[in-house]
PAZAPA-4460 file (N, C-alpha, C; in steps of 0.05 Angstrom, whole numbers, plus 32768, in hexadecimal, padded with zeros to 4 digits):
% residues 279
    n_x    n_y    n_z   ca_x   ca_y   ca_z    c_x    c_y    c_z   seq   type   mol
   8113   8017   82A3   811E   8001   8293   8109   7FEE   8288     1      X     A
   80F4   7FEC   829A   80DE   7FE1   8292   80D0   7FDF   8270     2      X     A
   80D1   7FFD   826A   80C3   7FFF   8251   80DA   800A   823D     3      X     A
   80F7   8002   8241   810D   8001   8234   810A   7FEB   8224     4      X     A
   810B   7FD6   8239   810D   7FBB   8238   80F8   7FAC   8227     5      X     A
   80E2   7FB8   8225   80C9   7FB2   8212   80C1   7FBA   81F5     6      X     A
   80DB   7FD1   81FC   80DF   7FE1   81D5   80F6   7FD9   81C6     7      X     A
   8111   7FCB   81DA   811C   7FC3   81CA   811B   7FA8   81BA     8      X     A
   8109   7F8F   81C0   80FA   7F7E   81A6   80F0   7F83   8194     9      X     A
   80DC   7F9E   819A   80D1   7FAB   8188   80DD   7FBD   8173    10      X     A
   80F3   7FC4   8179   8108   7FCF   816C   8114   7FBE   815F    11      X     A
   8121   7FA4   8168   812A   7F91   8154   811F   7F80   8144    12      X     A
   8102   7F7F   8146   80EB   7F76   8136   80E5   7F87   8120    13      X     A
   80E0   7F9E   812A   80CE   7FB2   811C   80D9   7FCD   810A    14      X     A
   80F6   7FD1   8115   8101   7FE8   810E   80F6   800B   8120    15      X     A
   8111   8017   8115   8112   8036   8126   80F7   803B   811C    16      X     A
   80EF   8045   810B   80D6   8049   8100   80BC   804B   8111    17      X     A
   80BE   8028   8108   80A2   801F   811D   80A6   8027   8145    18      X     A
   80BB   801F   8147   80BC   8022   8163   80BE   8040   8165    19      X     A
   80C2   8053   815A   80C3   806E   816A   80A2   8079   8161    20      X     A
   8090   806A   8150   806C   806D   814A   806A   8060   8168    21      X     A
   8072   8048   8167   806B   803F   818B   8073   804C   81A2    22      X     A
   8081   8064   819E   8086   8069   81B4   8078   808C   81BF    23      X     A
   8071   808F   81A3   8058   80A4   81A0   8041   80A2   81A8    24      X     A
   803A   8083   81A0   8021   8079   81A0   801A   8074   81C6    25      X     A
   802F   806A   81CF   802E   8068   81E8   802B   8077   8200    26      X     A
   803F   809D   81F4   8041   80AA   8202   8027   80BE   81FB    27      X     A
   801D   80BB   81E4   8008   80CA   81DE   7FF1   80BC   81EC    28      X     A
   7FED   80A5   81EE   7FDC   8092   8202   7FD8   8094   8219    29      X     A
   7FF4   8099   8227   7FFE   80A2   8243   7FEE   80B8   8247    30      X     A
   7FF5   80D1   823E   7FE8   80E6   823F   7FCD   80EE   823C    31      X     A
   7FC4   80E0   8229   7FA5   80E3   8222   7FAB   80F7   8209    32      X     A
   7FC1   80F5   81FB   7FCA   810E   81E8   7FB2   8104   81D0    33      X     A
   7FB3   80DC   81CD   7FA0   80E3   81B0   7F8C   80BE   81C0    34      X     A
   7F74   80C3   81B9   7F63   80AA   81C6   7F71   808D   81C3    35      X     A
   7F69   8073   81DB   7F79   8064   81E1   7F6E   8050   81C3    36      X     A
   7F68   8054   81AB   7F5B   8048   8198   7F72   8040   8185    37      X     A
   7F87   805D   8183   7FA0   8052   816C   7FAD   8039   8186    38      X     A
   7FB4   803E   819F   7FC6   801E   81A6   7FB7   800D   81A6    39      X     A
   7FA1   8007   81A5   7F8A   7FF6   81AE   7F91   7FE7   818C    40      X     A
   7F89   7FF5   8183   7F90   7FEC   8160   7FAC   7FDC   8158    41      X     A
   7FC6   7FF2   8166   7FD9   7FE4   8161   7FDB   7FCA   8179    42      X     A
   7FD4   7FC7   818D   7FD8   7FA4   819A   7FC4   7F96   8180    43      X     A
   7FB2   7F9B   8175   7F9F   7F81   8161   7FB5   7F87   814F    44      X     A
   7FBE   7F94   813A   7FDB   7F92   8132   7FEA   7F7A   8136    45      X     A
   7FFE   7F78   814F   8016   7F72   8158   7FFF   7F54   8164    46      X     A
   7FF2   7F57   816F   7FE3   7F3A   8174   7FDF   7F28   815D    47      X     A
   7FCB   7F2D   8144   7FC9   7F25   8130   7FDB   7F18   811E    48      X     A
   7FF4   7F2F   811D   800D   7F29   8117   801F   7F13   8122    49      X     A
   8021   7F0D   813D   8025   7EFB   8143   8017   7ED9   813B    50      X     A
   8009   7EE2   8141   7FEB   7EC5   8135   7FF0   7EBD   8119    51      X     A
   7FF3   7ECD   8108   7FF6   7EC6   80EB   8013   7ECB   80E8    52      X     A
   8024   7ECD   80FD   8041   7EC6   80F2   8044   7EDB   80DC    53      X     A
   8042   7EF4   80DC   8043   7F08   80C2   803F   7EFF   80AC    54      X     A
   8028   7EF2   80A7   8024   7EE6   8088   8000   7EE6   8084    55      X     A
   7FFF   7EF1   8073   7FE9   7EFD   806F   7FD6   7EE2   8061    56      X     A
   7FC7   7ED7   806D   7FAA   7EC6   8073   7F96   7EBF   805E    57      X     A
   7F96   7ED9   8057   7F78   7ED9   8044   7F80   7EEB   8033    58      X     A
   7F72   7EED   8017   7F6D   7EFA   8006   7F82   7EFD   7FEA    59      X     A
   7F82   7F10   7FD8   7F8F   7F16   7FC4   7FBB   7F06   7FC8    60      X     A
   7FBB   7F15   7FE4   7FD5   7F11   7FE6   7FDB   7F00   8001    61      X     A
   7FD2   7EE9   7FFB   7FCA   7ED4   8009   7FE6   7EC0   8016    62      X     A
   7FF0   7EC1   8022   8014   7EB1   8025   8023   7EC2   8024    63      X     A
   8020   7EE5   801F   8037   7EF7   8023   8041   7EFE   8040    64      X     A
   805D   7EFE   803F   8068   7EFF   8058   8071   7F14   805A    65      X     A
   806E   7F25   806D   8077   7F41   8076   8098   7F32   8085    66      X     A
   80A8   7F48   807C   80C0   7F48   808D   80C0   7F4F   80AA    67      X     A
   80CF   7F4B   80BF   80D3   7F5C   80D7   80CD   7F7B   80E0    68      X     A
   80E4   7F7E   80CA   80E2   7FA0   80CE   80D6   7FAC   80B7    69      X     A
   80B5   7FA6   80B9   80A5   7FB1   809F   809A   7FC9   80AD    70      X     A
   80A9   7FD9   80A9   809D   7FF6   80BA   807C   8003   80B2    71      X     A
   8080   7FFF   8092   8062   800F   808D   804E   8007   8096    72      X     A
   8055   7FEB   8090   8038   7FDD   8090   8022   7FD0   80B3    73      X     A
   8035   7FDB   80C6   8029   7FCD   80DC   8010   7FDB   80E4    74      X     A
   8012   7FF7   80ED   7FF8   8001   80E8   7FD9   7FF6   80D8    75      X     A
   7FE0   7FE8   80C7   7FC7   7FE0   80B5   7FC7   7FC6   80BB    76      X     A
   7FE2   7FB5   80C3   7FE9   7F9C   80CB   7FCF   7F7C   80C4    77      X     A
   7FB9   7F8B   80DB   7FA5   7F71   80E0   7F96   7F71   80C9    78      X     A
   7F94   7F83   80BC   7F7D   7F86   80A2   7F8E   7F84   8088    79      X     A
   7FA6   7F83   8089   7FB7   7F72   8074   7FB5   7F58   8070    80      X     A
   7FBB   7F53   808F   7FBA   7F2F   808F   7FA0   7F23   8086    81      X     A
   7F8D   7F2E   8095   7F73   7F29   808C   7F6C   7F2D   8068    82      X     A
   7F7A   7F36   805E   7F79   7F38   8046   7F5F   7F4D   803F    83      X     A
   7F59   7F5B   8050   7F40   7F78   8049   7F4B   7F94   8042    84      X     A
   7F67   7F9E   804F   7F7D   7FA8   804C   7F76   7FB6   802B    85      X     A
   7F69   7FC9   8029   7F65   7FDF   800C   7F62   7FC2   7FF4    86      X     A
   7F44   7FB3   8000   7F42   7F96   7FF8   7F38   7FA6   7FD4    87      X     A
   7F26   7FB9   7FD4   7F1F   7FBF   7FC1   7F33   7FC9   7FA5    88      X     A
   7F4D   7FD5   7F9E   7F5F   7FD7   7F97   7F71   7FBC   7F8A    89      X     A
   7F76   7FB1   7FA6   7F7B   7F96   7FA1   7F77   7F84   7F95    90      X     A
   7F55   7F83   7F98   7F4B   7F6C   7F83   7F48   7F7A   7F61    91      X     A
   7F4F   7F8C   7F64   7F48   7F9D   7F48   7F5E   7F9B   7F3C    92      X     A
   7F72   7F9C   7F4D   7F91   7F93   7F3B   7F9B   7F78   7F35    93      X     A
   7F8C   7F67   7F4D   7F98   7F46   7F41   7F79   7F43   7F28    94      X     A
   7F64   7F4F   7F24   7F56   7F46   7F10   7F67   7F53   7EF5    95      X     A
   7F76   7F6A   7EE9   7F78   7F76   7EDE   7F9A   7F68   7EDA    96      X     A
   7FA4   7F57   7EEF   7FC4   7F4C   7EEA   7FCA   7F33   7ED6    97      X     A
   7FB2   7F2B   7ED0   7FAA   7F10   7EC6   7FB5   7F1B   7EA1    98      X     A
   7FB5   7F2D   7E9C   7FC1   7F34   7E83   7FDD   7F4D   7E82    99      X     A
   7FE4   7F4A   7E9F   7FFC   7F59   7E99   8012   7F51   7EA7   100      X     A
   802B   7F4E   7EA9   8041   7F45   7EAE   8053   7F57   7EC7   101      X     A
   804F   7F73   7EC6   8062   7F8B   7ECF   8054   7F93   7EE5   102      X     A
   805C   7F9D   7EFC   8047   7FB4   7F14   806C   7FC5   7F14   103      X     A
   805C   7FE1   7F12   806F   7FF0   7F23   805E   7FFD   7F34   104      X     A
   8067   7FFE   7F53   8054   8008   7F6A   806C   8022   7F71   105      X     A
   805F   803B   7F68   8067   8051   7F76   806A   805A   7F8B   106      X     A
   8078   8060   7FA3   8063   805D   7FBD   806E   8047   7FC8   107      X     A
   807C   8038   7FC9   807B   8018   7FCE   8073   8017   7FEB   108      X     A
   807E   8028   7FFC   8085   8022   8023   809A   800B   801F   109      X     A
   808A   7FF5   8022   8098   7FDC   802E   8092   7FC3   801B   110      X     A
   8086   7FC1   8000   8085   7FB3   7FFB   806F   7FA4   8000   111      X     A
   805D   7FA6   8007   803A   7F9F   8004   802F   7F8D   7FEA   112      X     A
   8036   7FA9   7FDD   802F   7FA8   7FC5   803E   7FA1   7FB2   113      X     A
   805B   7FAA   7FB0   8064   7FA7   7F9A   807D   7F8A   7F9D   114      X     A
   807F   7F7D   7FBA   8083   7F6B   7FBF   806D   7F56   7FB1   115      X     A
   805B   7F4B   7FC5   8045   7F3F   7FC1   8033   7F39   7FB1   116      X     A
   8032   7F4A   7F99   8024   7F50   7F7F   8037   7F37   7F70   117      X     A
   804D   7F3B   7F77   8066   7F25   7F70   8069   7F0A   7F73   118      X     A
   806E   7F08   7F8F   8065   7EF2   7FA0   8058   7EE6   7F9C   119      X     A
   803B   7EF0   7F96   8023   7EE7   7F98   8019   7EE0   7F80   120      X     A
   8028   7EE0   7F69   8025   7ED0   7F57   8016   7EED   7F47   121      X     A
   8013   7EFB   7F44   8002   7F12   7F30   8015   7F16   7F21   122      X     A
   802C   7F25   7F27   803B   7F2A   7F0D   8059   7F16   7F0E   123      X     A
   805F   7F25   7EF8   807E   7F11   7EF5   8095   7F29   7EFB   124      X     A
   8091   7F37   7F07   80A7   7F4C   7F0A   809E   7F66   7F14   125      X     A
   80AD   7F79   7F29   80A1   7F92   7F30   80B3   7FA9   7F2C   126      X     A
   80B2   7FBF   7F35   80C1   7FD5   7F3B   80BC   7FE3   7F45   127      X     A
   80C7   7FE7   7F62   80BD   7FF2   7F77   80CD   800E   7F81   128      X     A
   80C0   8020   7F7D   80C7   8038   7F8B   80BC   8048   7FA3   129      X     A
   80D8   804C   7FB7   80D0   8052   7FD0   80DF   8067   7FD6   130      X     A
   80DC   807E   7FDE   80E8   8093   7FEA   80FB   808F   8003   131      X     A
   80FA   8083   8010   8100   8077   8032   811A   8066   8032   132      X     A
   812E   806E   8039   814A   8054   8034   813E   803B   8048   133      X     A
   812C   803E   805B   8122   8032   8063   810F   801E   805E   134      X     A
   8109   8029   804E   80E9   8016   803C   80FA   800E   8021   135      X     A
   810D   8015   801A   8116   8004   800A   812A   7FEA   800F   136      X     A
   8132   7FF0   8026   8139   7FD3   8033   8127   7FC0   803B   137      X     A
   8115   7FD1   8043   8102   7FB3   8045   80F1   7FA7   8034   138      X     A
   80F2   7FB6   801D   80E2   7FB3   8005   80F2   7F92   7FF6   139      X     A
   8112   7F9F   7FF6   8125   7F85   8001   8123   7F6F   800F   140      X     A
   8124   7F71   801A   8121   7F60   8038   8103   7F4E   802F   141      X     A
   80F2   7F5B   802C   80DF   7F54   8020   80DC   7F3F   800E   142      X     A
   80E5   7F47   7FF1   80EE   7F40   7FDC   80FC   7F22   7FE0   143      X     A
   810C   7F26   7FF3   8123   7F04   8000   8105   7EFA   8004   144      X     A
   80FE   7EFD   801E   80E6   7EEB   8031   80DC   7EDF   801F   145      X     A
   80CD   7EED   800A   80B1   7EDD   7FFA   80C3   7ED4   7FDD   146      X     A
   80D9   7ED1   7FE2   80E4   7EC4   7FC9   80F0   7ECC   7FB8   147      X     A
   80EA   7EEB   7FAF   80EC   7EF1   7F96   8100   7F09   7F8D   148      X     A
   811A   7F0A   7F99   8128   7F1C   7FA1   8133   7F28   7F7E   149      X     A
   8127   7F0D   7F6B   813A   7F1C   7F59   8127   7F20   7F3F   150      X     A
   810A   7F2D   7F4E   8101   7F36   7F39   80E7   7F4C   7F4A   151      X     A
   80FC   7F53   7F5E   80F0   7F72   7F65   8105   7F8A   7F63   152      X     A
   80FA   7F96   7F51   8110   7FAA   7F4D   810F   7FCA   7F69   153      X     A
   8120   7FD5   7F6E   8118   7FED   7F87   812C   7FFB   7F80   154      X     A
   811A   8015   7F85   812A   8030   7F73   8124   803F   7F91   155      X     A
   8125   805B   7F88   8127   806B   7FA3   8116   807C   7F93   156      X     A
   8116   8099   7FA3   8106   80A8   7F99   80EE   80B0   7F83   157      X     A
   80D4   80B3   7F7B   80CC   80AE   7F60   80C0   80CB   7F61   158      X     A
   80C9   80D9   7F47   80BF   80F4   7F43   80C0   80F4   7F23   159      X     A
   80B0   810D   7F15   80B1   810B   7EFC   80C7   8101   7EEB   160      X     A
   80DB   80F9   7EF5   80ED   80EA   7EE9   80EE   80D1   7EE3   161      X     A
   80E0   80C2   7EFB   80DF   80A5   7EFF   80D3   8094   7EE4   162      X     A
   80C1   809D   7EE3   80AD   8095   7ED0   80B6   808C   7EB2   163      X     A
   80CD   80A3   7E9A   80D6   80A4   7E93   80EC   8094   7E9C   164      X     A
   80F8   8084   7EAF   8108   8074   7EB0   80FC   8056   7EA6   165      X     A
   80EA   8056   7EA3   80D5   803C   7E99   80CD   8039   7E7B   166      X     A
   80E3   803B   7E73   80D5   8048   7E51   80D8   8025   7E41   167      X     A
   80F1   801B   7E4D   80F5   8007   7E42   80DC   7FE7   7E4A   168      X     A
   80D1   7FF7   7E5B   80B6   7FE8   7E69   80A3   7FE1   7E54   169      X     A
   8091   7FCA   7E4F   807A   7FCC   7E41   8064   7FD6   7E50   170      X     A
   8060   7FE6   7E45   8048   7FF8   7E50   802E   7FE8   7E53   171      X     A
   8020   7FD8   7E3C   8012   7FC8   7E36   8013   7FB2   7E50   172      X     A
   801F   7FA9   7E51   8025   7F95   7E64   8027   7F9B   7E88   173      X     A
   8027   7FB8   7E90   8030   7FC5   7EA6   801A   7FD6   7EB5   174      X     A
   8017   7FC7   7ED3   8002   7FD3   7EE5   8019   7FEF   7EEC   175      X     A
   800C   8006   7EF1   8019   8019   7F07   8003   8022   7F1E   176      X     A
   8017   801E   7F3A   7FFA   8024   7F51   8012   8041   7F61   177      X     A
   8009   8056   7F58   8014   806E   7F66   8005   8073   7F7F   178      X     A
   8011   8075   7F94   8010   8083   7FAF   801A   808D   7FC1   179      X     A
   8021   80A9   7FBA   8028   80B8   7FC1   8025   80D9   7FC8   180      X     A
   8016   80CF   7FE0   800B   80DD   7FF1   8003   80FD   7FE6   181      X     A
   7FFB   8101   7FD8   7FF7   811E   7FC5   8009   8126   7FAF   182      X     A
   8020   8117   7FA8   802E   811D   7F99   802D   8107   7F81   183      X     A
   8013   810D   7F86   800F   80FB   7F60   8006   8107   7F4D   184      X     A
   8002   811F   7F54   7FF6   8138   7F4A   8006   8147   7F38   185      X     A
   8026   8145   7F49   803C   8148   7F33   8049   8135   7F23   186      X     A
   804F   811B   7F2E   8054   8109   7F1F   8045   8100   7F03   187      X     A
   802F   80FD   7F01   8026   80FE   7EF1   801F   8116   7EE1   188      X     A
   802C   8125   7ED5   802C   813D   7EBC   802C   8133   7EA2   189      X     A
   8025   8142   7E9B   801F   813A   7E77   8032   812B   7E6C   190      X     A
   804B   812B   7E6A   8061   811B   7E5E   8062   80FC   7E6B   191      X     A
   8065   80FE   7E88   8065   80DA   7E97   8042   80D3   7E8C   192      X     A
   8032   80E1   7E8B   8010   80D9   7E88   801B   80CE   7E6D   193      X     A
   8022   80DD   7E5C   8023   80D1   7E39   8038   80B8   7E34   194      X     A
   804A   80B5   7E49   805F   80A2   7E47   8052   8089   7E4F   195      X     A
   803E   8086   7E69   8037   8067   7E76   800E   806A   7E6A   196      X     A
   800D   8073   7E53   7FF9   807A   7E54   7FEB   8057   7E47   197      X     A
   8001   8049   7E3C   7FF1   802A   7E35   7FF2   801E   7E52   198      X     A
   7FFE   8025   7E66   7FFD   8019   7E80   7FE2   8014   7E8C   199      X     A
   7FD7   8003   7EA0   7FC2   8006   7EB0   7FC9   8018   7EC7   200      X     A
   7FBE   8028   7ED3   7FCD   8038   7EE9   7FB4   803D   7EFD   201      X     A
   7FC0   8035   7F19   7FAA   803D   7F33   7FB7   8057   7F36   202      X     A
   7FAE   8062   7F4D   7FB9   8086   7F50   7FAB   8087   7F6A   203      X     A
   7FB2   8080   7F83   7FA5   808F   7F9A   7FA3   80AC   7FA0   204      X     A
   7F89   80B7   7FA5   7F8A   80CA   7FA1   7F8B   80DD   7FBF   205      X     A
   7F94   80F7   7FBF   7F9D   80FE   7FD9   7F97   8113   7FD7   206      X     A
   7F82   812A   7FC8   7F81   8146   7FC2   7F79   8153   7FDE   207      X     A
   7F6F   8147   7FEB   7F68   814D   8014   7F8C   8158   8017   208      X     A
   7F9D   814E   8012   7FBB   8162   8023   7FC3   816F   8013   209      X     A
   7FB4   8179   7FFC   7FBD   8190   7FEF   7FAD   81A9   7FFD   210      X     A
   7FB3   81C2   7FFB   7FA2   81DA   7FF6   7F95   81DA   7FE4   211      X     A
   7FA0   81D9   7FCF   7F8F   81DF   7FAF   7F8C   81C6   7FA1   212      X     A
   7F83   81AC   7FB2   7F7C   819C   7FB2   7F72   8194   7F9F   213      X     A
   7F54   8199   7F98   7F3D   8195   7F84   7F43   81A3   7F6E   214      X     A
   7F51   81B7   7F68   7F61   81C7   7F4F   7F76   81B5   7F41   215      X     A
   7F87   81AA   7F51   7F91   8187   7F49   7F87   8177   7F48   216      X     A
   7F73   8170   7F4E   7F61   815D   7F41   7F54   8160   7F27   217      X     A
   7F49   817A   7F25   7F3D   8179   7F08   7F59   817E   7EF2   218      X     A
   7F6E   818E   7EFA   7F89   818D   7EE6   7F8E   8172   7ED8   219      X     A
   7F8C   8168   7EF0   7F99   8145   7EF4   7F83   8137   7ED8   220      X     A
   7F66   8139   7EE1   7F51   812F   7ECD   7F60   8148   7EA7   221      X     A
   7F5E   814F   7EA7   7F60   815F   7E8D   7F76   814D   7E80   222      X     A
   7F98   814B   7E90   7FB1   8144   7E8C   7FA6   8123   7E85   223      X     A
   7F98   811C   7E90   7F8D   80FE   7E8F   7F7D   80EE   7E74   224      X     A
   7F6F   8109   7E6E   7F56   8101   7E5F   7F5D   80FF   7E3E   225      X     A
   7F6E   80FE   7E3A   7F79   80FC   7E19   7F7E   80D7   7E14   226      X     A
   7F8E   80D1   7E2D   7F93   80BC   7E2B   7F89   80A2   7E3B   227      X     A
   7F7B   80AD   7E58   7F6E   8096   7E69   7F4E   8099   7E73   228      X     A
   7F41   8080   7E78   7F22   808B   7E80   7F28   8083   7E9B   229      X     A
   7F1A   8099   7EAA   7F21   808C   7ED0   7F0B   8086   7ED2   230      X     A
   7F0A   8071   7EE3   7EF5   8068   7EF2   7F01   8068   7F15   231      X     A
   7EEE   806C   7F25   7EF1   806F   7F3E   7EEE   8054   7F4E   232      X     A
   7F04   8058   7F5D   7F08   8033   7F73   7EFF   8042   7F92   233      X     A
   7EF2   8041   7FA7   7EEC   8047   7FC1   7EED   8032   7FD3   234      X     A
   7EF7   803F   7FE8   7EED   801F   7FFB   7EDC   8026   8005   235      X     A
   7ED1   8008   8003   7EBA   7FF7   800F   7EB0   7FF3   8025   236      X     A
   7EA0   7FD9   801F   7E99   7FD3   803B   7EAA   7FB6   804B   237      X     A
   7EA8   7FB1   805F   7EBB   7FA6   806C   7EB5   7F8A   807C   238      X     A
   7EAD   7F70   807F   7EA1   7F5D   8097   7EB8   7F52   80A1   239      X     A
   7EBE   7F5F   80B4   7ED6   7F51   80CE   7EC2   7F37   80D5   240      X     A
   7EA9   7F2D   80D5   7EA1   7F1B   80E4   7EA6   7EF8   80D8   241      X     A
   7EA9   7EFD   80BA   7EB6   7EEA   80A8   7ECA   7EDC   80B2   242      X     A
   7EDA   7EE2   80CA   7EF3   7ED6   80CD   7EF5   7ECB   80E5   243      X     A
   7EF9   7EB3   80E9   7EF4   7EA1   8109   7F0F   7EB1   8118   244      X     A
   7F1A   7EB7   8115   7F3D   7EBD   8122   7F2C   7ED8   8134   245      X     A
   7F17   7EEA   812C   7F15   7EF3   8139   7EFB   7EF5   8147   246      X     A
   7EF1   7EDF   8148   7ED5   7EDB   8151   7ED2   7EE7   8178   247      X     A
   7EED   7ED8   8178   7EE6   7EE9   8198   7EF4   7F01   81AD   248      X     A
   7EFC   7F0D   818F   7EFC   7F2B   818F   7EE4   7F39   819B   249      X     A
   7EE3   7F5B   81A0   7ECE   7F62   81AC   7ECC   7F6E   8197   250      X     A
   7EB0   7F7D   818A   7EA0   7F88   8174   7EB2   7FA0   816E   251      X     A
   7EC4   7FB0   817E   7ECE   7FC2   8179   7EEA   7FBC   816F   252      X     A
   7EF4   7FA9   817A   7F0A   7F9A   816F   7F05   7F97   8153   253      X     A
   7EF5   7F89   8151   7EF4   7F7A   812B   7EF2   7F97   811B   254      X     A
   7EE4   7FAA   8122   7EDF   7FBB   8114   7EF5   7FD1   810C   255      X     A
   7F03   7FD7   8127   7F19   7FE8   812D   7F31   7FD7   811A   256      X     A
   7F37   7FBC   8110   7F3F   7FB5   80FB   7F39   7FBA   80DA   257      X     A
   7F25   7FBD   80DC   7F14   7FD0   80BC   7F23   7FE8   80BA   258      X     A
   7F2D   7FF4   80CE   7F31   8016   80C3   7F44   8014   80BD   259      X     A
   7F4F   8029   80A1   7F69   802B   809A   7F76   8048   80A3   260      X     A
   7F69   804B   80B8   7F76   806A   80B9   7F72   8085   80A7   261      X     A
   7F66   807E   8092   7F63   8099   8087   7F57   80AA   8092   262      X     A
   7F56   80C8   8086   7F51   80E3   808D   7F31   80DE   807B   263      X     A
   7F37   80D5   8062   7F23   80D8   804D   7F1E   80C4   804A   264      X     A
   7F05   80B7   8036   7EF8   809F   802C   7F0C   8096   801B   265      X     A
   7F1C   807E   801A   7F33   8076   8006   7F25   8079   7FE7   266      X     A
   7F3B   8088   7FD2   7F2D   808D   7FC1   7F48   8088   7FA5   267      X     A
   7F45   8074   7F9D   7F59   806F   7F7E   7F4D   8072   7F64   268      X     A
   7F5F   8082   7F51   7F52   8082   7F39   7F5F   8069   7F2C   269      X     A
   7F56   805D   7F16   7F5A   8043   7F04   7F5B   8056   7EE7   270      X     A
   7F73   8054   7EE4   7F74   8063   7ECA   7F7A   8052   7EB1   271      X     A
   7F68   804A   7EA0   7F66   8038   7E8A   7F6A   803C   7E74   272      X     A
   7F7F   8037   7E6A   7F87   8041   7E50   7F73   8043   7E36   273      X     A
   7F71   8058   7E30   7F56   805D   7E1A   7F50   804E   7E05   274      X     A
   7F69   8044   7DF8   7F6D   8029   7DE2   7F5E   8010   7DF2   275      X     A
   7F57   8010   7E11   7F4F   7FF8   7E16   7F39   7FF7   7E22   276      X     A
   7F3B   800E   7E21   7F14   801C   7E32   7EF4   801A   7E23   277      X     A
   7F04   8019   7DFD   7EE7   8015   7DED   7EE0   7FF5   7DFA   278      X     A
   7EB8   7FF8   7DED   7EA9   7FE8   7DF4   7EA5   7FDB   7E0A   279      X     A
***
């Protein structure tokens, strides 16, 4: 009853979601199934989180409030708040929002992004697509918290169709940040490429969970190259020591907040519309 009793807050905080990752995380811990580094990570999480009251501290998206049950985002949690959180991306889109009005975030999870971009004063309106009936409620939920419930739009699913639902969009005026986990490879085909092609568009790239991975990558460059110049976004480098909140953390602590979990070096293309690429 003991560790009943300790998952169900966590459950009404956090959602089915998060609490059944906690309960992986715990029993895989228990066991020695995977090193004690992912829980170690998630208490600076759920600690952090508490301290800053789920509202993110520093940086680009500075006063955004995560909901309760923000399932995606706790994993990355302390390096959100901190505002370092895929800081490189970030600052590339609020420099580049200063002349555009629209974000649609493909990919949404929970509203990070396509909340907060909002919120946070970058654009005047979003459209957020999420796969998850889950992540679209909280994309909701979201949307209430930081104010702005009636100028985030949430769709469900986004596949070569989606895109084409945006026609009545100004292109000119409209960031798009796709991520979705290898499947941007199809989403973007020649017809959605030629339709958002006055758009600014990020594109996380994921060719590591394909097989034929790097064969979609160069497809992807050919389908691209009529209409956008890419330039490459990577992350960086990282100073956890900048921040008094965690000064008396231990060295592995501050640092074990830097990682975002990837497999690979984070890697986005910036696809720039060619009409805006001369000189």
């Amino acid at each position: 009853m003991g560790l009943i009793s300790k998952l169900i807050p966590h459950l009404q905080k956090y959602g089915l979601r998060a609490t059944f990752k906690k309960i992986l995380w715990l029993g895989a811990t228990r066991f020695n199934i995977v090193d004690d580094i992912v829980a170690r990570k998630e208490k600076i999480n759920e600690q952090l989180n508490q301290e800053f009251d789920s509202t993110i501290r520093y940086g680009v998206l500075k006063g955004y409030r995560f909901p309760e049950k923000s399932w995606w985002s706790m994993p990355d949690r302390a390096g959100m708040l901190l505002g370092i959180y895929e800081q490189e991306l970030l600052s590339d889109i609020a420099a580049e929002s200063k002349d555009r009005k629209y974000f649609v975030d493909i990919g949404a999870a929970d509203g990070y992004y396509g909340v907060g971009c909002v919120s946070q004063g970058l654009f005047e309106r979003s459209c957020c697509y999420e796969i998850s009936p889950e992540g679209q409620e909280t994309i909701k939920e979201s949307a209430a918290l930081n104010g702005v419930p009636d100028r985030v739009e949430v769709r469900g699913i986004a596949d070569r169709a989606s895109i084409q639902q945006l026609k009545s969009w100004e292109m000119s005026q409209t960031i798009f940040l796709i991520d979705i986990e290898g499947a941007e490879f199809d989403i973007l085909d020649e017809e959605n490429i030629k339709s958002i092609s006055g758009a600014l568009v990020y594109v996380e790239m994921h060719p590591f969970k394909l097989k034929d991975g790097q064969e979609q990558v160069e497809a992807l460059k050919k389908r691209l190259e009529p209409y956008f110049k890419i330039e490459l976004i990577e992350t960086g480098a990282r100073d956890p020591s900048q921040f008094s909140e965690l000064r008396l953390m231990t060295d592995s602590d501050r640092w074990l907040i830097c990682s975002e979990w990837r497999s690979a070096l984070g890697e986005w293309w910036k696809l720039i519309p060619l009409a805006n690429s001369h000189g």
